[in-house]
C-alpha positions as CSV (number, residue, x, y, z in Angstrom):
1,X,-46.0,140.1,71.7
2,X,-45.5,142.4,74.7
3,X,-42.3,143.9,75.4
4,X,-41.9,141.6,78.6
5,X,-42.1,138.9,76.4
6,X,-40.0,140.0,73.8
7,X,-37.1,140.7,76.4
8,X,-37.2,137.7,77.9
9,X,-37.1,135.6,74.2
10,X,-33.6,138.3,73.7
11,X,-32.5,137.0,77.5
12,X,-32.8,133.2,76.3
13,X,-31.3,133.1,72.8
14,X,-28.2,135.2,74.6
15,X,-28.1,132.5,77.1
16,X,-28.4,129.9,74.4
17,X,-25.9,131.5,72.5
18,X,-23.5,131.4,75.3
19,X,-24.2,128.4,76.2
20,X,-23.3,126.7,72.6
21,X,-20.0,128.8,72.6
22,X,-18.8,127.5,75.8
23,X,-19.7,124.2,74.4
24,X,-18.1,124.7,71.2
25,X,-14.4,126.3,73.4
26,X,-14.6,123.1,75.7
27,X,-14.9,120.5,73.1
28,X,-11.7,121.9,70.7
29,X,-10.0,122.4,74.4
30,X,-10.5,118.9,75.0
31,X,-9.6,117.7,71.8
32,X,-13.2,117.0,70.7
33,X,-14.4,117.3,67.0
34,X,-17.1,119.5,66.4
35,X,-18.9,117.0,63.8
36,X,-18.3,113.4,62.8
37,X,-18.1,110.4,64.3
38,X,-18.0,111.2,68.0
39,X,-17.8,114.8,67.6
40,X,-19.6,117.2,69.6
41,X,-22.8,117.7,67.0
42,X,-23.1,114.2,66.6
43,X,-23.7,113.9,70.6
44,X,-25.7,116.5,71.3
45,X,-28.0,114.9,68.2
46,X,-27.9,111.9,69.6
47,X,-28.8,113.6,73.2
48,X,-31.6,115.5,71.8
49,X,-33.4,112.6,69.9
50,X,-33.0,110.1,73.3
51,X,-34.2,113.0,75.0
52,X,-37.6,113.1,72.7
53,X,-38.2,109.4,72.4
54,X,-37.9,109.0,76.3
55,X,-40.1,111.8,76.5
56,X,-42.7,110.7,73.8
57,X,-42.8,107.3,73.7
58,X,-41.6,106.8,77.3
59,X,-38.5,104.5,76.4
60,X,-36.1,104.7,78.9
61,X,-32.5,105.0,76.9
62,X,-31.1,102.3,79.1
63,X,-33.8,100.3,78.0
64,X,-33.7,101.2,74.2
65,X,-29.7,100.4,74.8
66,X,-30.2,96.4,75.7
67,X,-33.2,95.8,73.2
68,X,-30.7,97.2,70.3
69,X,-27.8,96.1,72.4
């Protein structure tokens, strides 16, 4: 691993880090659980997985939404 490379993998798990945080401050200021039944985990799960399978299997969520609908 070069020392470019190992900067830039410090850069993005600082922004990722950040990121998560700001997600975490804006769901409790909005009232949002952070895990459960429409909490904040459970979406981004849910975001992540649609995410995949569009990408994958190239299933359009709208479309996966009226087959299971």
């Amino acid at each position: 691993m070069t020392e470019g490379s190992v900067e830039a993998t410090a850069v993005k798990t600082s922004v990722d880090e950040v990121l998560a945080q700001e997600l975490v401050e804006r769901a409790r200021s909005e009232g949002v659980e952070l895990v459960g039944p429409g909490g904040l985990l459970t979406g981004l799960t849910k975001s992540a997985l649609e995410a995949e399978m569009d990408e994958h299997l190239g299933i359009r969520s709208t479309l996966r939404r009226a087959a299971t609908g």
